[in-house]
C-alpha positions as CSV (number, residue, x, y, z in Angstrom):
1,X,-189.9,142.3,-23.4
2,X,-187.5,143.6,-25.3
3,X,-187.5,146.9,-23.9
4,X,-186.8,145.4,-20.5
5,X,-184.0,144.1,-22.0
6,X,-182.6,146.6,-23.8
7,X,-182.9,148.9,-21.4
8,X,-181.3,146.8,-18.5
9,X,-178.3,146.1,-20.8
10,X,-177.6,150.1,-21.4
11,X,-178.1,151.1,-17.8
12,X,-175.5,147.9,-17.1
13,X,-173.1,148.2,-20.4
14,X,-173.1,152.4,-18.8
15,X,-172.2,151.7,-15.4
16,X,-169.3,149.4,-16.2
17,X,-168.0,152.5,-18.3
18,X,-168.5,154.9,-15.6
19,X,-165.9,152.5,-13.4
20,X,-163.5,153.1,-16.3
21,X,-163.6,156.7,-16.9
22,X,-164.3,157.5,-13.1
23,X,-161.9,160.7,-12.2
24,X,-159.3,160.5,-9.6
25,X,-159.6,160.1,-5.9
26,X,-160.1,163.6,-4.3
27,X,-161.1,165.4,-6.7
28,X,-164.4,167.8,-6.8
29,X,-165.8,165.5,-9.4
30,X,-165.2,162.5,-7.5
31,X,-166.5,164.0,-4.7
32,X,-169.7,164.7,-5.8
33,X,-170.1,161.1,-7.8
34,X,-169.3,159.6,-4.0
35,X,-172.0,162.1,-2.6
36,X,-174.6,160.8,-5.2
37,X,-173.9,157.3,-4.5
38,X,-174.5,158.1,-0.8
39,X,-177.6,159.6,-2.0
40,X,-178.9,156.9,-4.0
41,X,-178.0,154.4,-1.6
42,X,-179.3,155.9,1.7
43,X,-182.1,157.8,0.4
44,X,-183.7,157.3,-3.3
45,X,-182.7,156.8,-6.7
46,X,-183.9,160.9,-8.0
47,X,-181.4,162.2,-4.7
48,X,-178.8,161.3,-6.5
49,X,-178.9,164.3,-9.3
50,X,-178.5,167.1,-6.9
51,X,-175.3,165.7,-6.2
52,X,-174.0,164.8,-9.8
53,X,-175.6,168.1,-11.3
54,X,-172.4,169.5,-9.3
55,X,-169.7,167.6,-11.4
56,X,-167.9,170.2,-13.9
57,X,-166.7,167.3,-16.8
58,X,-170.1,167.8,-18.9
59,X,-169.4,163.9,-20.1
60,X,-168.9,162.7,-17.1
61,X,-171.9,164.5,-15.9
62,X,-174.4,163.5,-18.5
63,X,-173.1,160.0,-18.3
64,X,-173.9,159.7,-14.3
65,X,-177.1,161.8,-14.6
66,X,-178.0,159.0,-17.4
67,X,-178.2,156.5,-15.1
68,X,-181.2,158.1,-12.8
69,X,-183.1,158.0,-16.5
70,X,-182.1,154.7,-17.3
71,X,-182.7,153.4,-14.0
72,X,-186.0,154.9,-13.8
73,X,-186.9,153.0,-17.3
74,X,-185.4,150.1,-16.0
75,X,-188.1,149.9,-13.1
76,X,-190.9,151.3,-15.4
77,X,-190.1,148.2,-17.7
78,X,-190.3,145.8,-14.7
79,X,-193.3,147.7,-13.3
80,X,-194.8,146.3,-16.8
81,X,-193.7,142.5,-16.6
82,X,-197.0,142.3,-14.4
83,X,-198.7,142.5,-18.0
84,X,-196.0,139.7,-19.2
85,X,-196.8,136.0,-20.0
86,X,-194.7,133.2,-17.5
87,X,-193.2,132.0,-20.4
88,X,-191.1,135.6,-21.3
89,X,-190.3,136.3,-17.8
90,X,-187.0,134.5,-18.2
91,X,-186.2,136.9,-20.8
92,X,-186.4,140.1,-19.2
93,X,-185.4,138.5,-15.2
94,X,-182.6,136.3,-16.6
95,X,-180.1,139.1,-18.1
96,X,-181.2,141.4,-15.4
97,X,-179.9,139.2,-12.8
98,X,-177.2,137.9,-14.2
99,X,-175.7,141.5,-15.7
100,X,-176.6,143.3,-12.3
101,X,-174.1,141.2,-10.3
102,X,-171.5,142.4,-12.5
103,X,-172.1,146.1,-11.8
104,X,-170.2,148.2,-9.4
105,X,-171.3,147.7,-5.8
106,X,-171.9,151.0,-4.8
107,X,-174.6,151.4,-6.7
108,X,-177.6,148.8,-5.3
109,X,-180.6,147.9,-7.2
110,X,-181.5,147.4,-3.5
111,X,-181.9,151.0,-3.3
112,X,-185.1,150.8,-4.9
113,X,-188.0,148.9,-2.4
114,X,-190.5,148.8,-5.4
115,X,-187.7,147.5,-7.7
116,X,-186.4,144.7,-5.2
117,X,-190.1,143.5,-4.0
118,X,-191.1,143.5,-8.2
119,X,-188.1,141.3,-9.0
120,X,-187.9,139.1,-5.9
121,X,-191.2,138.5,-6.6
122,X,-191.0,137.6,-10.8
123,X,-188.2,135.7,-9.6
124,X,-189.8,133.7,-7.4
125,X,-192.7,132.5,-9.5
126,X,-189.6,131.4,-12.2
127,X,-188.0,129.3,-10.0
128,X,-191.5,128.1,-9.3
129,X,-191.7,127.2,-12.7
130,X,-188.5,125.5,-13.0
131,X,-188.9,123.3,-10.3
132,X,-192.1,122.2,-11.8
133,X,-190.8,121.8,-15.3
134,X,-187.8,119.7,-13.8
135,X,-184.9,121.9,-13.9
136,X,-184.1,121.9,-10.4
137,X,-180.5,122.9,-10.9
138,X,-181.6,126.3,-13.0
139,X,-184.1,127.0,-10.3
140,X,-181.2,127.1,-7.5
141,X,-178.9,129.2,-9.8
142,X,-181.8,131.8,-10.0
143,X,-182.5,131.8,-6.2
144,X,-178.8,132.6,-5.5
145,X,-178.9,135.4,-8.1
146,X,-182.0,136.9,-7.5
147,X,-180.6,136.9,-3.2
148,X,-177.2,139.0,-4.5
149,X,-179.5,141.1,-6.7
150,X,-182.6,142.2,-4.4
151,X,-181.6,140.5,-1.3
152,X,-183.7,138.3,0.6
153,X,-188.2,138.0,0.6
154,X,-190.8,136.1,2.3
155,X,-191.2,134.6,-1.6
156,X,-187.7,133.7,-2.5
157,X,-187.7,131.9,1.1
158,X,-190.8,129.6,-0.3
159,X,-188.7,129.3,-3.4
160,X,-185.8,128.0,-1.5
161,X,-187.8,125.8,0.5
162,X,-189.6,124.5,-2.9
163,X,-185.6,123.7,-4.5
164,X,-184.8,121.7,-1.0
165,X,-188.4,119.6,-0.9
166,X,-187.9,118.8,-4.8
167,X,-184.5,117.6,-4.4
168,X,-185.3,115.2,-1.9
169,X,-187.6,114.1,-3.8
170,X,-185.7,114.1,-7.2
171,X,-182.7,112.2,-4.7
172,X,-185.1,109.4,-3.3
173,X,-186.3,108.8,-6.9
174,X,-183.2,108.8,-8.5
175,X,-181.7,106.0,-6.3
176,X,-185.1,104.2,-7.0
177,X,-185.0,104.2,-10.3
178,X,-181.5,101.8,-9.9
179,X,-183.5,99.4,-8.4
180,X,-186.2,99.9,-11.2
181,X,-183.4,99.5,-14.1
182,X,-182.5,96.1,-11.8
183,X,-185.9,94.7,-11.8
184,X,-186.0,95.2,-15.3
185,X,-182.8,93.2,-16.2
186,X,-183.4,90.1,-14.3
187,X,-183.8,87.3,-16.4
188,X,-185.5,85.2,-13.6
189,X,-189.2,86.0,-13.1
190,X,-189.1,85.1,-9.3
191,X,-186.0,87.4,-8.8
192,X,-187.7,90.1,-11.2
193,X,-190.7,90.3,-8.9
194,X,-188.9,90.3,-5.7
195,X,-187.1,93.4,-6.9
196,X,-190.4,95.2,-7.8
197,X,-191.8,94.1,-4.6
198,X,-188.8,95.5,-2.8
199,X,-188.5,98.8,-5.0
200,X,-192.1,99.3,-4.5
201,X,-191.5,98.6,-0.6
202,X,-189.1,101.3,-0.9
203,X,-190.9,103.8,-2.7
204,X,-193.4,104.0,-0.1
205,X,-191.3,104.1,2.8
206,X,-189.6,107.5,0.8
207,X,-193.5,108.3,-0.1
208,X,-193.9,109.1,3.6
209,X,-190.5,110.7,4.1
210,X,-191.8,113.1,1.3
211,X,-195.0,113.7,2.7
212,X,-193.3,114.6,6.0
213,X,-191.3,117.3,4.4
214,X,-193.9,118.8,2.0
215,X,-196.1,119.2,5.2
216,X,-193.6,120.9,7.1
217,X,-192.5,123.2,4.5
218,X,-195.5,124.6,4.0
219,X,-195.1,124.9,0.3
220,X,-196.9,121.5,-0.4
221,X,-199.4,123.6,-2.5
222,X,-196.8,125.4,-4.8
223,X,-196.5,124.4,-8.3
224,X,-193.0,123.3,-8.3
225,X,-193.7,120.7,-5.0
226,X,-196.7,119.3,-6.1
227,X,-195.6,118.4,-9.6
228,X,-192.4,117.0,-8.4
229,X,-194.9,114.9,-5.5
230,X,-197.5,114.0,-8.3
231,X,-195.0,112.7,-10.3
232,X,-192.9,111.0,-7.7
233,X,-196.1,109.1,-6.7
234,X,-196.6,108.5,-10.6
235,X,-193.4,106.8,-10.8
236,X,-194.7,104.6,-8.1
237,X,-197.5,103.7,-9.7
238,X,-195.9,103.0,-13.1
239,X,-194.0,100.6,-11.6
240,X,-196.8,98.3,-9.8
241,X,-198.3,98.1,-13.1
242,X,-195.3,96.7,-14.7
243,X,-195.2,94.7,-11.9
244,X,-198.8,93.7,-12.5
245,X,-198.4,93.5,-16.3
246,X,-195.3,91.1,-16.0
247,X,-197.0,88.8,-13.7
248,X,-200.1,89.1,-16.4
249,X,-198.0,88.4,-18.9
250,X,-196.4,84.8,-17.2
251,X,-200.1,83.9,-16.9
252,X,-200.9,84.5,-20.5
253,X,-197.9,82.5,-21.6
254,X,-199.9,79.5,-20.1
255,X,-202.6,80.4,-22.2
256,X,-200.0,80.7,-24.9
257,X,-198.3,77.1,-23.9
258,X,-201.9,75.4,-23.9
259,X,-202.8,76.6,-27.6
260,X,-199.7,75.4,-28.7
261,X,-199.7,72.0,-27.0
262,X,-203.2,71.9,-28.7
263,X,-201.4,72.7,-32.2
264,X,-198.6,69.9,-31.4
265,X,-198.5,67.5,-34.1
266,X,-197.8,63.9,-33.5
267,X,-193.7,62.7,-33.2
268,X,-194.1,59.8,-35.2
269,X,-195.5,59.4,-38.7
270,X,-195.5,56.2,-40.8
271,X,-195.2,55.7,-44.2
272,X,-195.8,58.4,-46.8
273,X,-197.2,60.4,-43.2
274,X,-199.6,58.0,-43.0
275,X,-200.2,57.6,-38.9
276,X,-202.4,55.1,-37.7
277,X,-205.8,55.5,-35.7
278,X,-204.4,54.4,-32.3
279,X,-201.6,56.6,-32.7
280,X,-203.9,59.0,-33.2
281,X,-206.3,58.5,-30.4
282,X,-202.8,58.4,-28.4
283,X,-201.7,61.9,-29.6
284,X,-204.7,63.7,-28.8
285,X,-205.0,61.8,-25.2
286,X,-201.5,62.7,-24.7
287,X,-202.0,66.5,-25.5
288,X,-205.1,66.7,-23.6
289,X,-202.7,65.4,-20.3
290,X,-200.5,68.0,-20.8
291,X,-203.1,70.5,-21.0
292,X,-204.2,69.9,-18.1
293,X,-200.6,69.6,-16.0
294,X,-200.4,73.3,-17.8
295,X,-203.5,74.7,-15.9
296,X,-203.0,72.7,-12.6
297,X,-199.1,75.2,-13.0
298,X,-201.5,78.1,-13.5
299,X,-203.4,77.4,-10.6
300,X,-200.3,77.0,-8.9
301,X,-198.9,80.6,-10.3
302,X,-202.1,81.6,-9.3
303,X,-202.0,80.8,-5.6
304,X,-198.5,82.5,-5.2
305,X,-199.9,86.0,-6.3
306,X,-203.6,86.0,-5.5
307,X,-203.9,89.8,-5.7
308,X,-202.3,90.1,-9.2
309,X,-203.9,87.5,-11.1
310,X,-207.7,87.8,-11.2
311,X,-210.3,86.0,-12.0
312,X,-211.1,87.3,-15.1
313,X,-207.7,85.9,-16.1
314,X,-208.1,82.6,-14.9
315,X,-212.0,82.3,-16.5
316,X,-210.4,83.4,-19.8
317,X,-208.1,80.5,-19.7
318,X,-210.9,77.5,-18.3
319,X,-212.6,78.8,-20.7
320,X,-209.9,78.0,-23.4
321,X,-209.2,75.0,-21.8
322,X,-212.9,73.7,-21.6
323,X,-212.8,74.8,-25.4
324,X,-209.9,72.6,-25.8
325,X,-211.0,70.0,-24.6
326,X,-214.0,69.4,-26.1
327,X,-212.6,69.9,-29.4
328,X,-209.9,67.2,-28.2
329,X,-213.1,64.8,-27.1
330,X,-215.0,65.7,-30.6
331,X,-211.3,64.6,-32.6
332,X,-211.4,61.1,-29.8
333,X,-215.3,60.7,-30.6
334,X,-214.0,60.9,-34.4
335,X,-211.4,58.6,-33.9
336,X,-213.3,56.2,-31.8
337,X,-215.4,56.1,-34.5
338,X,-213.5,55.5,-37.1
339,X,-211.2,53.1,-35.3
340,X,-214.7,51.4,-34.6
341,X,-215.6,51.5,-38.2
342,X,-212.5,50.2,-39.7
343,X,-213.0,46.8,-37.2
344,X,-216.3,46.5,-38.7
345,X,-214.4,44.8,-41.8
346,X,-215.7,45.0,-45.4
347,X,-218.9,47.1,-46.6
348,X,-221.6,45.7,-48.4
349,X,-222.8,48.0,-51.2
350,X,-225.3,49.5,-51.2
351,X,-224.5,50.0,-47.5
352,X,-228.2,50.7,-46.9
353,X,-230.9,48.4,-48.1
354,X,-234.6,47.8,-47.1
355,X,-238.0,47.2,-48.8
356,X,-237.9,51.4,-49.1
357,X,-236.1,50.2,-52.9
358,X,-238.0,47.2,-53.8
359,X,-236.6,44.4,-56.6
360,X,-238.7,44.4,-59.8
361,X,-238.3,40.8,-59.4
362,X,-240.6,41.4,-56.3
363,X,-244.2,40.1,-55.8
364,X,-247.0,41.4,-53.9
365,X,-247.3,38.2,-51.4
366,X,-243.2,38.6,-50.7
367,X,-241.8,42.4,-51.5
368,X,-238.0,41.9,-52.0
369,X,-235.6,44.7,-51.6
370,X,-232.9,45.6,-53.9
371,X,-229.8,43.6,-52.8
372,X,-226.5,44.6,-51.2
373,X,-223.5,43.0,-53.2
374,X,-220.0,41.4,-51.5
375,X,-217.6,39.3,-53.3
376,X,-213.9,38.3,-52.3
377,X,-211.1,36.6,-54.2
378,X,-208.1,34.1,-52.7
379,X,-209.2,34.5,-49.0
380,X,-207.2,32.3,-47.1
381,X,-209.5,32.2,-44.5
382,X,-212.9,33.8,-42.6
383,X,-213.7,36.8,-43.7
384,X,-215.8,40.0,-41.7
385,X,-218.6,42.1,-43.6
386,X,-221.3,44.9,-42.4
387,X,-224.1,47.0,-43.9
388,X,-226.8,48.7,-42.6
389,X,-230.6,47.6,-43.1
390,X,-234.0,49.9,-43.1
391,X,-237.0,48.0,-41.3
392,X,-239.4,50.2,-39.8
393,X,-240.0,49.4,-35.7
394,X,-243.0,47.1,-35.3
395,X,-242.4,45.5,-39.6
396,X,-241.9,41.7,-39.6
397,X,-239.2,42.0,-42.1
398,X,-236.3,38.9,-42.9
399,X,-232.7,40.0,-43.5
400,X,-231.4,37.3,-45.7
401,X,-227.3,36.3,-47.1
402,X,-227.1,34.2,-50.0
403,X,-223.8,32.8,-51.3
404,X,-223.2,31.4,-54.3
405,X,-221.4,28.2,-52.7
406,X,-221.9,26.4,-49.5
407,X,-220.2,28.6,-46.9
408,X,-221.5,28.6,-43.1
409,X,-222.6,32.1,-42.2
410,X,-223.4,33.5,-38.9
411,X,-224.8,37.6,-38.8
412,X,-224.5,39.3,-35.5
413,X,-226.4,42.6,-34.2
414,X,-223.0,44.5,-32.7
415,X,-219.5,44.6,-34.5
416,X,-217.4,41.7,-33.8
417,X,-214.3,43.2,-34.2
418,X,-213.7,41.4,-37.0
419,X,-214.8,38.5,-35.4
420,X,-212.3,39.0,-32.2
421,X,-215.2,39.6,-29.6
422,X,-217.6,37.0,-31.1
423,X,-216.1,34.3,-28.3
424,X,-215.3,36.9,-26.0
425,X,-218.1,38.0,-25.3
426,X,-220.0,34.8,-26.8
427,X,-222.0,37.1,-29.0
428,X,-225.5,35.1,-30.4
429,X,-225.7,34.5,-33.9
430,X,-229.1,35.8,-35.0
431,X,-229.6,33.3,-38.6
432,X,-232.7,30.9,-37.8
433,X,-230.7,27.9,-38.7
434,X,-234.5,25.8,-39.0
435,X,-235.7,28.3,-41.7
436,X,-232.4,27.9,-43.9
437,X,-232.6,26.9,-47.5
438,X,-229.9,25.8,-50.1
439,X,-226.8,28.9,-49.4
440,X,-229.3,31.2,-48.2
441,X,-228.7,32.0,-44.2
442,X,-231.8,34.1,-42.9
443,X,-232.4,36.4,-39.7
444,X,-236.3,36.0,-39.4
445,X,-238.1,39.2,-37.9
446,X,-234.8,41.2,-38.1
447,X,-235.8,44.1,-36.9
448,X,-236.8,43.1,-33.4
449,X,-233.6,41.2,-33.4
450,X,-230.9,43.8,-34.6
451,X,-230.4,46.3,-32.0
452,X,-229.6,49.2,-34.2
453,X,-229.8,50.0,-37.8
454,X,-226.4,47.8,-38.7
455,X,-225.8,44.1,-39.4
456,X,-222.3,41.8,-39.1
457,X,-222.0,38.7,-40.4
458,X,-219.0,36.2,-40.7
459,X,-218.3,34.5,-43.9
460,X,-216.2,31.2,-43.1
461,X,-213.9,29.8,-45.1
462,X,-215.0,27.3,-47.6
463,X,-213.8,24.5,-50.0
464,X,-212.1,27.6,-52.4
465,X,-210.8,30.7,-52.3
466,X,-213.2,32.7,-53.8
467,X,-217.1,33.7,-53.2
468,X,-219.6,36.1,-53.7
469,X,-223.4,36.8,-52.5
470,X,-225.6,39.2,-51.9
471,X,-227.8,40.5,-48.5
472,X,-231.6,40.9,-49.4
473,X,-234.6,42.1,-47.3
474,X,-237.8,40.0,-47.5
475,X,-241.2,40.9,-46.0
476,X,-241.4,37.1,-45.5
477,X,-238.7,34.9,-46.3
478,X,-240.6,32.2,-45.7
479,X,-243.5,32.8,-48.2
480,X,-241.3,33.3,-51.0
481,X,-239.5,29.7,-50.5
482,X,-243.2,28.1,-50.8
């Protein structure tokens, strides 16, 4: 490579001297320079030195002889680019072209078939390369030199076809790439979408358009056009999936909404944060509506760009929302539950009694369980307790209250509500008022009566305002009052 250029750059840097130190018009010298140039020209490059052996200034004559040597050097080293990577045939065609312009134009390059076809030819294949790497404007620059250098070949005319097909399509993608930019600066989703649609519409109208030319230039195949195509239809790819990926993303951000609505605290907090369980139960019926207006808008979306969103989008998010929601049903169960609890009223403790944790006060004719306790002070007016009670299904056992004073007692098998349903819904009070003795108010064969495992009962206000008793489990109530 760097023979080619050196010796391209003497035969050049000699020439322009020659034009300096040329001798006068009609002289015998000058005569027989003009004769070799004729010779050159007309016939071949060696011609030349019958003709320039003749001149009689030995300078002048060793100088113009040189160029024969030189020259045939020159085409040696070119002969040898066949040899020569892509990548370092800018080096030697480059400074050949560009310097040979600049020489005198009585001497052609031309002159030389072998010389011209070899560089036409390297030429070619570089502007091949340049239009595929992009550089469209080098690529022309190097067609027009290589045409004044070694005039016109079937391979420079493909390489002039490949610089017009690429810069149509460099020209159609360049005004698309405004409407691109403009898609990407739109604030409203609606109006971003609409310009993709229409840039995309675009594209392919100029996709054809392309295709027309590279199939009538008959250079579809070079390396130059079908980069510049591939990536052409590249950019129109790129751009339906960020279409695709923006209308993805809007679909996602309902996804995103829902988890937050399901993070949303509630607006209103009592005292020391304390919020209530019907504010609660409100909250969390209140998210669970808004969670669903939030996929009924997804659906919607949906429906106005069924090819975009799919369905493993819209699974991904009734998935999360059936997730959702029956966490949101678990937290109402909870609440329910505890919102049915606290109406239950006070606890007995233990809140689980039963023979299973028998009295040592009890006999073998009438087992006594170990009692629950309750006990209030200055009630100012009826009063509503609960436990729970362990009688095995098919045991004849008596669930007993005894108070310490003369208080009416009623027990009930559901929760009264703290005794707001108990004339509502004219609930039965289960004490056998026949078997009652003294203070103690008994619920004979209570487990076919109670219909779960829990008791209420009803403590009505008496002559003071204090009392206390205690719930007991009897095999038989009745035995142990004889």
């Amino acid at each position: 490579m760097k023979k080619c250029i050196g010796i391209v750059s003497a035969i050049l840097a000699v020439i322009l001297v020659s034009c300096a130190s040329a001798p006068d018009q009609g002289t015998a010298d000058q005569k027989a320079i003009m004769e070799g140039v004729k010779a050159w020209n007309s016939r071949e490059t060696a011609a030349a030195a019958t003709y320039w052996n003749m001149i009689r200034d030995e300078k002048l004559q060793k100088q113009y002889l040189n160029y024969i040597d030189l020259y045939k050097a020159g085409a040696e080293a070119l002969d040898s680019t066949d040899s020569i990577k892509a990548s370092n045939e800018r080096n030697c065609l480059q400074p050949a072209i560009r310097r040979s312009i600049t020489s005198p134009r009585s001497i052609r390059i031309e002159s030389s078939a072998d010389v011209c076809d070899k560089g036409a030819s390297l030429s070619a294949k570089r502007i091949d390369g340049l239009v595929a790497s992009g550089k469209t404007g080098a690529a022309k620059k190097m067609y027009d030199s290589a045409v004044k250098v070694y005039g016109t070949s079937d391979e420079l005319e493909s390489a002039k076809k490949e610089i017009d097909v690429v810069s149509i399509v460099n020209a159609r993608q360049a005004s698309l790439q405004d409407l691109t930019e403009k898609a990407r600066s739109e604030t409203s989703f609606d109006a971003k979408i609409a310009v993709y649609d229409s840039a995309l519409e675009t594209y392919a109208k100029a996709e054809k358009e392309i295709d027309s030319a590279v199939a009538s230039s008959g250079v579809g195949k070079t390396a130059g056009v079908s980069v510049n195509v591939r990536n052409f239809k590249k950019a129109r790819q790129d751009i339906s999936i960020e279409r695709a990926s923006t209308i993805r993303e809007r679909a996602y951000a309902y996804k995103t909404q829902i988890d937050e609505e399901f993070a949303r605290t509630p607006d209103t907090k009592g005292e020391n944060g304390k919020v209530s369980l019907e504010e609660i139960l409100a909250h969390y019926q209140s998210v669970q509506k808004n969670i669903e207006a939030t996929y009924q808008d997804l659906l919607g979306f949906a429906a106005k760009y069924p090819n975009d969103i799919g369905q493993d989008i819209l699974d991904d998010i009734n998935a999360q929302k059936k997730e959702l929601e029956a966490k949101i049903a678990q937290v109402n169960a909870e609440m329910r539950t505890a919102q049915e609890i606290a109406s239950r009223g006070k606890v007995v403790f233990p809140l689980m009694i039963g023979l299973f944790n028998p009295d040592p006060r009890s006999t073998a004719e009438s087992k006594r369980g170990r009692p629950a306790k309750f006990s209030a002070k200055n009630v100012k007016g009826d009063e509503y307790w609960w436990g729970m009670v362990s009688i095995p299904r098919g045991t004849l056992n008596d669930l007993v209250i005894t108070l310490k004073d003369n208080r009416t007692v009623r027990v009930f098998a559901e929760n009264t509500k703290s005794g707001k349903l108990i004339e509502k819904n004219n609930m039965k009070d289960l004490v056998n008022r026949s078997a009652k003795v003294g203070n103690s108010w008994p619920v004979l064969n209570a487990g076919s009566q109670l219909t779960t495992n829990k008791y209420f009962f009803e403590i009505q206000k008496g002559k003071t305002n204090d009392y206390e008793g205690e719930v007991v489990v009897y095999s038989s109530f009745i035995v142990r009052m004889r």
